[in-house]
mmCIF file of the N, C-alpha and C atoms, coordinates in Angstrom:
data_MODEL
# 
_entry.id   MODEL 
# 
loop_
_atom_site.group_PDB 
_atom_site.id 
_atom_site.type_symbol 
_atom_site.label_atom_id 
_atom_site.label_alt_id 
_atom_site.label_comp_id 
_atom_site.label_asym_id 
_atom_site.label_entity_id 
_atom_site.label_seq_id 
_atom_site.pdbx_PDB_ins_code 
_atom_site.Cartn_x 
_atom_site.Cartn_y 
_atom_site.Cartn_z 
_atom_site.occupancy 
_atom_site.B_iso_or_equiv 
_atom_site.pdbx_formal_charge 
_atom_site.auth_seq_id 
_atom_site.auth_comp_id 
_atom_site.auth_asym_id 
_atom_site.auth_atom_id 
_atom_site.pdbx_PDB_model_num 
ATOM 1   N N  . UNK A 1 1  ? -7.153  -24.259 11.799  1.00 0.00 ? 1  UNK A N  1 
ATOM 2   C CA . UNK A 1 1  ? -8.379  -23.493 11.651  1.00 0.00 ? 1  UNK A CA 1 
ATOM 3   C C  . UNK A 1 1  ? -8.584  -22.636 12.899  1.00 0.00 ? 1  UNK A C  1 
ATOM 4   N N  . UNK A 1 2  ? -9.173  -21.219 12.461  1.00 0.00 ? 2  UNK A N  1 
ATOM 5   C CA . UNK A 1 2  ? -9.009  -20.405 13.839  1.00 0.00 ? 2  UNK A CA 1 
ATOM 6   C C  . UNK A 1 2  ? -10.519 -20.561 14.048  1.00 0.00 ? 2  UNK A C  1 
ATOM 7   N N  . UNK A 1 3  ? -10.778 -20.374 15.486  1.00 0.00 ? 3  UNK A N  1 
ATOM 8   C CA . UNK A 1 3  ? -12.048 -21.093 16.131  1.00 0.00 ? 3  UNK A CA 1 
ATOM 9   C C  . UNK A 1 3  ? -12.822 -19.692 15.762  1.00 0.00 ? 3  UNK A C  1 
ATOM 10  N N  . UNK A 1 4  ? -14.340 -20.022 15.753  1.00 0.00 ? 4  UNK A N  1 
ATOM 11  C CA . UNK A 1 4  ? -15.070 -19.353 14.780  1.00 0.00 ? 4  UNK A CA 1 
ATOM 12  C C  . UNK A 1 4  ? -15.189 -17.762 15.733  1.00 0.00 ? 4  UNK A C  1 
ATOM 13  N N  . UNK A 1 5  ? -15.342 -18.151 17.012  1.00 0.00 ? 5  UNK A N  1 
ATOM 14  C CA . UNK A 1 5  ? -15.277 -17.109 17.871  1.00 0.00 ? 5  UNK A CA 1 
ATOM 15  C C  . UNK A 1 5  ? -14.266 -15.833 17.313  1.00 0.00 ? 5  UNK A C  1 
ATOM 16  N N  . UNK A 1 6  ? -12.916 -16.230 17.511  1.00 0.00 ? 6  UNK A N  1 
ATOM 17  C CA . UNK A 1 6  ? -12.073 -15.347 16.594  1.00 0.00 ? 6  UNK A CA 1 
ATOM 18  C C  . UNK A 1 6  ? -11.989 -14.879 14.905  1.00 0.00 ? 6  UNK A C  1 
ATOM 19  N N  . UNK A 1 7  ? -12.597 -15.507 14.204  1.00 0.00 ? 7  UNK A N  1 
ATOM 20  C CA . UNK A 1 7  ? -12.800 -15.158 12.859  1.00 0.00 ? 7  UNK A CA 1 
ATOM 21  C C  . UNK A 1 7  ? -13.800 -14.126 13.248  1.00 0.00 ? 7  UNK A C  1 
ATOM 22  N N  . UNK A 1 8  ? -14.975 -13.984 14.064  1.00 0.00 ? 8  UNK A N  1 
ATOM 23  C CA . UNK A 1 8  ? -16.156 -13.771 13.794  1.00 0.00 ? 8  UNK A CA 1 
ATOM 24  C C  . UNK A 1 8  ? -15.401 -11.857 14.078  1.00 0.00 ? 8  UNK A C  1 
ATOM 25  N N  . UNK A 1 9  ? -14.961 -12.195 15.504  1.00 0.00 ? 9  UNK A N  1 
ATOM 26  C CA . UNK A 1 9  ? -14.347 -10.780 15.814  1.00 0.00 ? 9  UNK A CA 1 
ATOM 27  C C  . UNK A 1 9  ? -13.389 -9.986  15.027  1.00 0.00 ? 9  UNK A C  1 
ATOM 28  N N  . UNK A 1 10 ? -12.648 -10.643 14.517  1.00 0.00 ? 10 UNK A N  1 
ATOM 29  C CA . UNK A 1 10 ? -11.393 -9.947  13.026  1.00 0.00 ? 10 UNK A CA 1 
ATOM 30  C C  . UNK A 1 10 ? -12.381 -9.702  12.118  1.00 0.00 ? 10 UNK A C  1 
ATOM 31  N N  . UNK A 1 11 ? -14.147 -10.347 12.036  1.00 0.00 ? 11 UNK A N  1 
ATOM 32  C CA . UNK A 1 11 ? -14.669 -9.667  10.467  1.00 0.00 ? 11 UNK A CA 1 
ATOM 33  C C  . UNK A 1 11 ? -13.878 -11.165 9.446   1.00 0.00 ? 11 UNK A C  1 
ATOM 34  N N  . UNK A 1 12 ? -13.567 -11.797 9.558   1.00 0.00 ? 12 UNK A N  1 
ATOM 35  C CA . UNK A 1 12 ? -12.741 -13.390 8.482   1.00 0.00 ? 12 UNK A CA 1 
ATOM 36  C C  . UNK A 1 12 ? -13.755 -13.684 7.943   1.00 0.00 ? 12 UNK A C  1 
ATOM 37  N N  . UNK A 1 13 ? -13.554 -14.120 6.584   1.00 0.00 ? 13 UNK A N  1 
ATOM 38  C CA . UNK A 1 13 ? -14.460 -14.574 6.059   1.00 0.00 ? 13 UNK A CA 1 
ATOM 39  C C  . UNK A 1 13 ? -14.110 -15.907 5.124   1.00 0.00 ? 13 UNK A C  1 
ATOM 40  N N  . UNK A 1 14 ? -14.140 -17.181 4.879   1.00 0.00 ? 14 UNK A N  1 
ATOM 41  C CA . UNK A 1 14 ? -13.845 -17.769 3.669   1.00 0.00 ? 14 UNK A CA 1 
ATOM 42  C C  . UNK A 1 14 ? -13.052 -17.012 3.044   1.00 0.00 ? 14 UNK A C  1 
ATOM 43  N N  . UNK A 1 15 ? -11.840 -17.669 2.331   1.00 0.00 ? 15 UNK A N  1 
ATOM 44  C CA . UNK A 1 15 ? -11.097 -16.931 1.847   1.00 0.00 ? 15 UNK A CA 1 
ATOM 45  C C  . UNK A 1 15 ? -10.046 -15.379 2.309   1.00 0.00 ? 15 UNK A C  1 
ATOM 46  N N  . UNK A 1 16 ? -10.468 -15.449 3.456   1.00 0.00 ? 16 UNK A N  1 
ATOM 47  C CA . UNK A 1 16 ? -9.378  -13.845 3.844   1.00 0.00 ? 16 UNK A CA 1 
ATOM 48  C C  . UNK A 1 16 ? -7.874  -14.607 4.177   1.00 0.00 ? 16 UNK A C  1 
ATOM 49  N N  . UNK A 1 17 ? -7.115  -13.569 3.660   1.00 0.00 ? 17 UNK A N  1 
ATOM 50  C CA . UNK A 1 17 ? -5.758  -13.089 3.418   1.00 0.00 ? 17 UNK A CA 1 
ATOM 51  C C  . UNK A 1 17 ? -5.566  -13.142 5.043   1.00 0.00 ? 17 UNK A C  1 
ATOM 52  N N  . UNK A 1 18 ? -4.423  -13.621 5.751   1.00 0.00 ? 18 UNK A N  1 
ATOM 53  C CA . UNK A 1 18 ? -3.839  -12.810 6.931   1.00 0.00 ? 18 UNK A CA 1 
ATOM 54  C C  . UNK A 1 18 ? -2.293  -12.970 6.766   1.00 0.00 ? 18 UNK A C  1 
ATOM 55  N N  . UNK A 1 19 ? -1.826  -12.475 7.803   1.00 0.00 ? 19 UNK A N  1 
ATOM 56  C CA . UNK A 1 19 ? -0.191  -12.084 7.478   1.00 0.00 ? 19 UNK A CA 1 
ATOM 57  C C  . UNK A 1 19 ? 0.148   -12.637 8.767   1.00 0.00 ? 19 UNK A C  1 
ATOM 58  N N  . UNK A 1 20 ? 0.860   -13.474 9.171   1.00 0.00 ? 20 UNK A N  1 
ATOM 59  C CA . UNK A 1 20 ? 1.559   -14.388 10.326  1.00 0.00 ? 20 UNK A CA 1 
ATOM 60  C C  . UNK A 1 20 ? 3.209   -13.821 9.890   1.00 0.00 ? 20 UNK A C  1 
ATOM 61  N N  . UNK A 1 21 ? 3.801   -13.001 11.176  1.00 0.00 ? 21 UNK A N  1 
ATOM 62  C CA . UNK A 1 21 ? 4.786   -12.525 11.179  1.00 0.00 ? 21 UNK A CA 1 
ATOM 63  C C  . UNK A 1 21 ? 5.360   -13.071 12.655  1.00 0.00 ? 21 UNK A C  1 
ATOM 64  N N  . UNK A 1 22 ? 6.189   -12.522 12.647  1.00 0.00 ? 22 UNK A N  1 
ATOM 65  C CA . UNK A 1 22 ? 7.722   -13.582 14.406  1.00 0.00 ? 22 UNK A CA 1 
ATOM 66  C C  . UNK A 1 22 ? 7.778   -12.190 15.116  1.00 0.00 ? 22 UNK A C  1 
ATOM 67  N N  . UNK A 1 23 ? 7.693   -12.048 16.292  1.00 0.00 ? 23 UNK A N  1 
ATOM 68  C CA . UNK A 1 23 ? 7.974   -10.770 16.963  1.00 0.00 ? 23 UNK A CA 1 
ATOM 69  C C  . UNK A 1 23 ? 9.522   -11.054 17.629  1.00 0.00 ? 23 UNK A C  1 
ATOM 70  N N  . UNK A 1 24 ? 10.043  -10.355 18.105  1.00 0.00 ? 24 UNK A N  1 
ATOM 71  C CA . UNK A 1 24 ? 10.959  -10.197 18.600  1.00 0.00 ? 24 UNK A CA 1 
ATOM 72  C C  . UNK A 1 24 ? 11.654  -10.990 19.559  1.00 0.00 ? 24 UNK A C  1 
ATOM 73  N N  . UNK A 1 25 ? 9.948   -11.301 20.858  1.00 0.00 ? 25 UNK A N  1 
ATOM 74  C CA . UNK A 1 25 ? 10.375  -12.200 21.712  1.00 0.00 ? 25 UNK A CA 1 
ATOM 75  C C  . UNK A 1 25 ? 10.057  -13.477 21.212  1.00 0.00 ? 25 UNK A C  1 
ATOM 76  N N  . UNK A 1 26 ? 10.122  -13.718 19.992  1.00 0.00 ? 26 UNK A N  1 
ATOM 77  C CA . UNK A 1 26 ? 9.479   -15.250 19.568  1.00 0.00 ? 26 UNK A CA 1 
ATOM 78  C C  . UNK A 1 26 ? 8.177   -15.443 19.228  1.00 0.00 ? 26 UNK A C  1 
ATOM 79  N N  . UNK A 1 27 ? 7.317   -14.723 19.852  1.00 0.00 ? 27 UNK A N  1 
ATOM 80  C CA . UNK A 1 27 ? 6.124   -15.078 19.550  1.00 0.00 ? 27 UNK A CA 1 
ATOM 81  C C  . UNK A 1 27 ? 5.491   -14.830 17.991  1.00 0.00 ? 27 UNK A C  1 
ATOM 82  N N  . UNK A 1 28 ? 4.286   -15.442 17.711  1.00 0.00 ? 28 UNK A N  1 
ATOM 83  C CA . UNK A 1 28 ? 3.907   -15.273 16.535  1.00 0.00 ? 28 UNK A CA 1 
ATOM 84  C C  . UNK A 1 28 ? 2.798   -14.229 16.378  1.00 0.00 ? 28 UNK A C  1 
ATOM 85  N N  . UNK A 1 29 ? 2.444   -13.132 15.094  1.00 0.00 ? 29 UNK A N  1 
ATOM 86  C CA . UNK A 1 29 ? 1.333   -12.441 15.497  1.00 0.00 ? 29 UNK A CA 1 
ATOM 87  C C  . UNK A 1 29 ? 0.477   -12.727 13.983  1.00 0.00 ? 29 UNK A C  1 
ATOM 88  N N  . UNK A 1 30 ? -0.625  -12.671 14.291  1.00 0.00 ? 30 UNK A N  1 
ATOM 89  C CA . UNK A 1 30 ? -1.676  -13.336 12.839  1.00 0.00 ? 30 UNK A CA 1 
ATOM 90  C C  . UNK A 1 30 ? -2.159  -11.740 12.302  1.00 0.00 ? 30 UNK A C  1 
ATOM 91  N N  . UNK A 1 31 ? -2.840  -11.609 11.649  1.00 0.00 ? 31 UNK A N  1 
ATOM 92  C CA . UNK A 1 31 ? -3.725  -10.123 11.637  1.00 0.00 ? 31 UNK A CA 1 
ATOM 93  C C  . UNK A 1 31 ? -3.934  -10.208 10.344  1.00 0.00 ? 31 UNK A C  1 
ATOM 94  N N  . UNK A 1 32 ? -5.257  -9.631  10.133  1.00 0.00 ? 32 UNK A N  1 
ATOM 95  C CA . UNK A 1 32 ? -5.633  -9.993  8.462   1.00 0.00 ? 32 UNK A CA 1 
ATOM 96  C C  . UNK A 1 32 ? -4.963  -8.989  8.006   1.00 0.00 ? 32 UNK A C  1 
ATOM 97  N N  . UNK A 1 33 ? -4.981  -9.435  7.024   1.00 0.00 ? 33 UNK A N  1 
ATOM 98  C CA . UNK A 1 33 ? -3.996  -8.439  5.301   1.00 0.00 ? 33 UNK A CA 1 
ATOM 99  C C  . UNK A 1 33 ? -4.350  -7.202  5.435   1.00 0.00 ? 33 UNK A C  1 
ATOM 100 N N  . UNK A 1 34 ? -5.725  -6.949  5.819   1.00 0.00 ? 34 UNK A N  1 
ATOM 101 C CA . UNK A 1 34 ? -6.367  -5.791  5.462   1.00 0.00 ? 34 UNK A CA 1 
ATOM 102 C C  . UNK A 1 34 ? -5.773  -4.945  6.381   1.00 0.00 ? 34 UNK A C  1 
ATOM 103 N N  . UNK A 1 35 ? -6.095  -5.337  7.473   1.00 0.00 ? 35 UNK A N  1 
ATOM 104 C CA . UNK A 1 35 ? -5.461  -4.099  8.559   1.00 0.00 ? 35 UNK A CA 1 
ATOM 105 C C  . UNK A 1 35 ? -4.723  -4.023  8.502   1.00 0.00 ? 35 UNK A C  1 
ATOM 106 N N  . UNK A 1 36 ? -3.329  -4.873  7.649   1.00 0.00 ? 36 UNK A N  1 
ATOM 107 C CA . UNK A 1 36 ? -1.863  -4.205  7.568   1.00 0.00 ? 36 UNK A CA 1 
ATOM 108 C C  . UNK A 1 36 ? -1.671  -2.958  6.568   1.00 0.00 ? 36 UNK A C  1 
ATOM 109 N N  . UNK A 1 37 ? -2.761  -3.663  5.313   1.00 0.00 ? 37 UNK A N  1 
ATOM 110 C CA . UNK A 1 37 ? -2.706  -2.713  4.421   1.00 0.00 ? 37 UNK A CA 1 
ATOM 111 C C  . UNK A 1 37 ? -3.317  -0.894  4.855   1.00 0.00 ? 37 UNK A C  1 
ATOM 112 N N  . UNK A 1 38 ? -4.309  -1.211  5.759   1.00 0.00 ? 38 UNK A N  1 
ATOM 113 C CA . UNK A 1 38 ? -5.040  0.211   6.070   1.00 0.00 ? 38 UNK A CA 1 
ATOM 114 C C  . UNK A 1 38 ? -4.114  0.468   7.095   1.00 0.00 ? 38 UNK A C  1 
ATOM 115 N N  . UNK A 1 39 ? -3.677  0.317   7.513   1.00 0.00 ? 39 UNK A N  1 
ATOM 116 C CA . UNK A 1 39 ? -2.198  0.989   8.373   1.00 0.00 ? 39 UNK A CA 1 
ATOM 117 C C  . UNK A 1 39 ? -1.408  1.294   7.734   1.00 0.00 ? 39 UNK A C  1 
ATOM 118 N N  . UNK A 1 40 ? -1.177  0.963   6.946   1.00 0.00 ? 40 UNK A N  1 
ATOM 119 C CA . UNK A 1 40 ? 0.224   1.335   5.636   1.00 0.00 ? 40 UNK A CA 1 
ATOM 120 C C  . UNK A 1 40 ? -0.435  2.115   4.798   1.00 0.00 ? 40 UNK A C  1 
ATOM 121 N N  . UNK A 1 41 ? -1.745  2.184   4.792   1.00 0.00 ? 41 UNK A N  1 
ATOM 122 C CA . UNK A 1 41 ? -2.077  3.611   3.822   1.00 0.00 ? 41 UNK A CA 1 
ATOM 123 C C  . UNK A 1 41 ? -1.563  4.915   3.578   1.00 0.00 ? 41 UNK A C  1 
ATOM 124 N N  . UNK A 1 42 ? -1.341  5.270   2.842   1.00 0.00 ? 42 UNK A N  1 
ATOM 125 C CA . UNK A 1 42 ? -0.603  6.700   3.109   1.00 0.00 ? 42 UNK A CA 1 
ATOM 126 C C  . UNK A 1 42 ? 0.777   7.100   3.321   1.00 0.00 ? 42 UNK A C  1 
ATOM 127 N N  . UNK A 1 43 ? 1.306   5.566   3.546   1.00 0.00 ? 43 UNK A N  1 
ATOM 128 C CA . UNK A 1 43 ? 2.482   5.850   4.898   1.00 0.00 ? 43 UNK A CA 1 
ATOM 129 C C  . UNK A 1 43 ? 3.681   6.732   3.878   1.00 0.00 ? 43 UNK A C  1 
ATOM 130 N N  . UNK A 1 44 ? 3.390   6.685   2.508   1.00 0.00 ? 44 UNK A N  1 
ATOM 131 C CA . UNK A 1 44 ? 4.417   7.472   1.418   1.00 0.00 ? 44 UNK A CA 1 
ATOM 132 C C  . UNK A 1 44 ? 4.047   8.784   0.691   1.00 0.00 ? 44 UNK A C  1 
ATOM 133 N N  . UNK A 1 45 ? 2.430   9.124   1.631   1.00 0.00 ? 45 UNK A N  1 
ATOM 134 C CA . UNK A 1 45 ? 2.230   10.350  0.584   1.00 0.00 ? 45 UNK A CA 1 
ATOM 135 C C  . UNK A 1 45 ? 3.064   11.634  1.071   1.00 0.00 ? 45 UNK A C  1 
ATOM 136 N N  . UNK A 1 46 ? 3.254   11.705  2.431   1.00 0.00 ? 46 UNK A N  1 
ATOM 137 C CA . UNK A 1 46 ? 4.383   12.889  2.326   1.00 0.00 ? 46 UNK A CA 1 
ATOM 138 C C  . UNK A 1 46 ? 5.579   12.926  2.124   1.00 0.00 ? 46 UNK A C  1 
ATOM 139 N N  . UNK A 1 47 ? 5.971   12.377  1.304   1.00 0.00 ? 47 UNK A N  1 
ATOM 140 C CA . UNK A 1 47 ? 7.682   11.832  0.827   1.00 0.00 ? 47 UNK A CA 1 
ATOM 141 C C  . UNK A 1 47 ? 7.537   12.908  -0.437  1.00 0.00 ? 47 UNK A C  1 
ATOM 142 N N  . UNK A 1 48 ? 6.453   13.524  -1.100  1.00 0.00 ? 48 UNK A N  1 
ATOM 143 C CA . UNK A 1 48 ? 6.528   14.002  -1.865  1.00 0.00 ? 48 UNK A CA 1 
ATOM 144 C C  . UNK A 1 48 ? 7.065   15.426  -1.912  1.00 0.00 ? 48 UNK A C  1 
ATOM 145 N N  . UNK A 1 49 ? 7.460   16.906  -2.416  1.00 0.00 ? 49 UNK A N  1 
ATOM 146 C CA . UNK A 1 49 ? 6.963   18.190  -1.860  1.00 0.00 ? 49 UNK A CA 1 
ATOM 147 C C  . UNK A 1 49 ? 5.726   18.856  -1.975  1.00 0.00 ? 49 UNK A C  1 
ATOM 148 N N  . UNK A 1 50 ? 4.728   18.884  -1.554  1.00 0.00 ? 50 UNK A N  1 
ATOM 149 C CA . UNK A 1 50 ? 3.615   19.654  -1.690  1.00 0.00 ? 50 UNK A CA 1 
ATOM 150 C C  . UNK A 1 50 ? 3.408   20.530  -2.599  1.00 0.00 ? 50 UNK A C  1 
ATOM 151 N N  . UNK A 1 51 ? 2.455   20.512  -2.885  1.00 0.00 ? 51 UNK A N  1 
ATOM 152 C CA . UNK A 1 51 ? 1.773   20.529  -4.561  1.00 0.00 ? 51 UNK A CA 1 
ATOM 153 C C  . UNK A 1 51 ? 2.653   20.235  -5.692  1.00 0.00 ? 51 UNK A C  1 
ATOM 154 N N  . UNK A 1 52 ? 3.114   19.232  -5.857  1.00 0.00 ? 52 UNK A N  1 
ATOM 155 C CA . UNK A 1 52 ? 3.962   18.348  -6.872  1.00 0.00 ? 52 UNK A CA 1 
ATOM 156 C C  . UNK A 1 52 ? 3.529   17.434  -7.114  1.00 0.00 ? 52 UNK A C  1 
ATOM 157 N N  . UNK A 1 53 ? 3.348   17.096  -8.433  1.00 0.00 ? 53 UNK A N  1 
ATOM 158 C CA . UNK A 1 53 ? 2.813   15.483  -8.645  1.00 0.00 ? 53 UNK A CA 1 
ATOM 159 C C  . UNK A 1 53 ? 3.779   15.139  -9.470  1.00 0.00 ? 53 UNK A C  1 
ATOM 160 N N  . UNK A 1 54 ? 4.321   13.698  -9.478  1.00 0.00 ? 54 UNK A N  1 
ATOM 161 C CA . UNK A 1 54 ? 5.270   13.297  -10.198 1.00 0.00 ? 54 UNK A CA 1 
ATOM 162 C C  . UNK A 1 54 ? 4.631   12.973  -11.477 1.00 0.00 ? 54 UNK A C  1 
ATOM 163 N N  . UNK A 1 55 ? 3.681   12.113  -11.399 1.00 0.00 ? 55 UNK A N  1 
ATOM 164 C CA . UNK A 1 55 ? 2.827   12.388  -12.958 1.00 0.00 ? 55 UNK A CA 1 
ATOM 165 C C  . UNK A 1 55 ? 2.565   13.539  -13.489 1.00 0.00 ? 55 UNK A C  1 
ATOM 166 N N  . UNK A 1 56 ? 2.308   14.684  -13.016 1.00 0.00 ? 56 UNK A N  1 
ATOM 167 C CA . UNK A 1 56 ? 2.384   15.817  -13.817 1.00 0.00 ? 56 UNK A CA 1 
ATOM 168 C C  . UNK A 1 56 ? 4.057   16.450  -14.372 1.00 0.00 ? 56 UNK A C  1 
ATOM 169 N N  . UNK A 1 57 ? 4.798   15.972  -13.736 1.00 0.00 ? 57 UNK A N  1 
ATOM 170 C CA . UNK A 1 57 ? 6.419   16.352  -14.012 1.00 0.00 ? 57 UNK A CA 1 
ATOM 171 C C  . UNK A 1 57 ? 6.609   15.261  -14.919 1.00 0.00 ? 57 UNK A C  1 
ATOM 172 N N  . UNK A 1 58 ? 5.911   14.177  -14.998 1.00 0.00 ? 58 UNK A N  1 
ATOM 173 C CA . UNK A 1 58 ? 6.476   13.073  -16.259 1.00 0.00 ? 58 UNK A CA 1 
ATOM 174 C C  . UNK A 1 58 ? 5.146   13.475  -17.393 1.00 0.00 ? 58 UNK A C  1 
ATOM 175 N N  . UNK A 1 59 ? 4.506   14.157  -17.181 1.00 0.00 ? 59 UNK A N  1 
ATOM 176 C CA . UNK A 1 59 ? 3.797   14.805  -18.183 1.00 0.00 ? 59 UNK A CA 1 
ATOM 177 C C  . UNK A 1 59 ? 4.492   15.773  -18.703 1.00 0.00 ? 59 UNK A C  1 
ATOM 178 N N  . UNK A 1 60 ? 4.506   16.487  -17.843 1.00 0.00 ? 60 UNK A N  1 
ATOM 179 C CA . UNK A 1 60 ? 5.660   17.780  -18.735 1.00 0.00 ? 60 UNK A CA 1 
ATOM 180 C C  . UNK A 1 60 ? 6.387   17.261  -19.155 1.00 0.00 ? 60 UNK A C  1 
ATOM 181 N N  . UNK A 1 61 ? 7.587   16.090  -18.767 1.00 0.00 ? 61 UNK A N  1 
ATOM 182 C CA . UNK A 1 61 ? 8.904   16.351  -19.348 1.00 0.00 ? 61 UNK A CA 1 
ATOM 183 C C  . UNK A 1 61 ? 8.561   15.392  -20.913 1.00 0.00 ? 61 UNK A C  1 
ATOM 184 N N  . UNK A 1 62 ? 7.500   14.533  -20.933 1.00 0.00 ? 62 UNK A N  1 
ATOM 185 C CA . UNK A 1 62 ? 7.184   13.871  -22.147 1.00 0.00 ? 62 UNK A CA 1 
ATOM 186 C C  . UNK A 1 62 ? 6.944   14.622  -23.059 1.00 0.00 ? 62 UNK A C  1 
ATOM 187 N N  . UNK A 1 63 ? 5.570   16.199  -22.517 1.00 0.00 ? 63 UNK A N  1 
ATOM 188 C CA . UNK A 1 63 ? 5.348   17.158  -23.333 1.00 0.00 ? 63 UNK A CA 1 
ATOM 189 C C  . UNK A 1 63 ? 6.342   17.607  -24.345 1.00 0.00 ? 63 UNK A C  1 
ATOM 190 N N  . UNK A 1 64 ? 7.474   17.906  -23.351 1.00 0.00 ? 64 UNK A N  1 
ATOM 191 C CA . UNK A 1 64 ? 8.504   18.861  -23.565 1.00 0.00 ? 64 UNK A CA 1 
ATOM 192 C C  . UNK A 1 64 ? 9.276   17.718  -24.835 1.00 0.00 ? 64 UNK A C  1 
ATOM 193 N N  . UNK A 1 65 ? 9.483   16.509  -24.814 1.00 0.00 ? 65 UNK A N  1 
ATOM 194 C CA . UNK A 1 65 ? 9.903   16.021  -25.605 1.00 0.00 ? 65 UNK A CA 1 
ATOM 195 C C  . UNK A 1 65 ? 9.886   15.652  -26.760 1.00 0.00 ? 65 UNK A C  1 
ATOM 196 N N  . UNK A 1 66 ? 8.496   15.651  -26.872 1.00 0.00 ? 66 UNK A N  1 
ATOM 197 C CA . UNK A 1 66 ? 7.309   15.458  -28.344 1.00 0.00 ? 66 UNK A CA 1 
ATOM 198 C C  . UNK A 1 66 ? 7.347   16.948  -28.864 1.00 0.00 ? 66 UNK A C  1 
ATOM 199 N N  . UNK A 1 67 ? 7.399   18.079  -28.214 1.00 0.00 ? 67 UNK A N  1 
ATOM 200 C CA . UNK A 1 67 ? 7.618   19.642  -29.078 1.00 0.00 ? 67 UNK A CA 1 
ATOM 201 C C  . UNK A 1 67 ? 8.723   19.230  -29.089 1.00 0.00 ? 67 UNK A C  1 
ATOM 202 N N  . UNK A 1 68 ? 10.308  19.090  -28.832 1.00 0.00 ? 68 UNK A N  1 
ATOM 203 C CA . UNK A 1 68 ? 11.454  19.069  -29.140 1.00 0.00 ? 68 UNK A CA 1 
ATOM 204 C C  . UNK A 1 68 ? 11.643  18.180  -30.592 1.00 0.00 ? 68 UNK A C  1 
ATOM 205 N N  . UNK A 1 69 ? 11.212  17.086  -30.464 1.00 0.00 ? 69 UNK A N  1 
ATOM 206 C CA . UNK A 1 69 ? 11.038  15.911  -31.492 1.00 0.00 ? 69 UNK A CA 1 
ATOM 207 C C  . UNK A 1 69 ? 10.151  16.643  -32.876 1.00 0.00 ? 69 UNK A C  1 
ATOM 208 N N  . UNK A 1 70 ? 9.083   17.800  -32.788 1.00 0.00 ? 70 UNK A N  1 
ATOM 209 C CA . UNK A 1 70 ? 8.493   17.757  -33.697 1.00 0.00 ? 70 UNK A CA 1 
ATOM 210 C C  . UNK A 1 70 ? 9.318   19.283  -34.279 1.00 0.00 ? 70 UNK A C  1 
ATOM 211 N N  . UNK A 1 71 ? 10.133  19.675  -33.460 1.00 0.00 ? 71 UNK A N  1 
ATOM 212 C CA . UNK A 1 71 ? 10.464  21.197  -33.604 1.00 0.00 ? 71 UNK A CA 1 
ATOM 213 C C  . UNK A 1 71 ? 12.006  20.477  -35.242 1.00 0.00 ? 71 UNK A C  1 
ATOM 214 N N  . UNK A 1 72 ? 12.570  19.269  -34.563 1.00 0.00 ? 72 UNK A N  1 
ATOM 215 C CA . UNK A 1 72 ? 13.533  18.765  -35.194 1.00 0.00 ? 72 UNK A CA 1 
ATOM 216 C C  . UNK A 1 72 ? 13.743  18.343  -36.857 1.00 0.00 ? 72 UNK A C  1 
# 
């Protein structure tokens, strides 16, 4: 159990998620879920090319398939 002092400062509540990972030199590091996740936000939206949405390209190409299918 982490002493209340430290829950109080991370924001912990009953029930929170944390992520206990091994660093390099051995040591261990705790950190709730959340802040891993809000650090990792985003971390894939520029993998895309700008103004491209892949749902709109799997829209089209479905479009395109249902006129092909009905043209048949």
């Amino acid at each position: 159990m982490l002493p209340s002092e430290v829950r109080t400062q991370l924001g912990l509540e009953t029930g929170s998620r944390l992520l206990l990972s091994t660093e390099a030199d051995g040591s261990m590091r705790l950190r709730p879920y959340r802040s891993v996740a809000d650090l990792n936000r985003g971390l894939l939206a520029g993998l895309a090319p700008a103004g491209e949405s892949v749902v709109d390209e799997l829209l089209a190409e479905r479009r395109q398939e249902a006129e092909d299918e009905s043209t048949e």
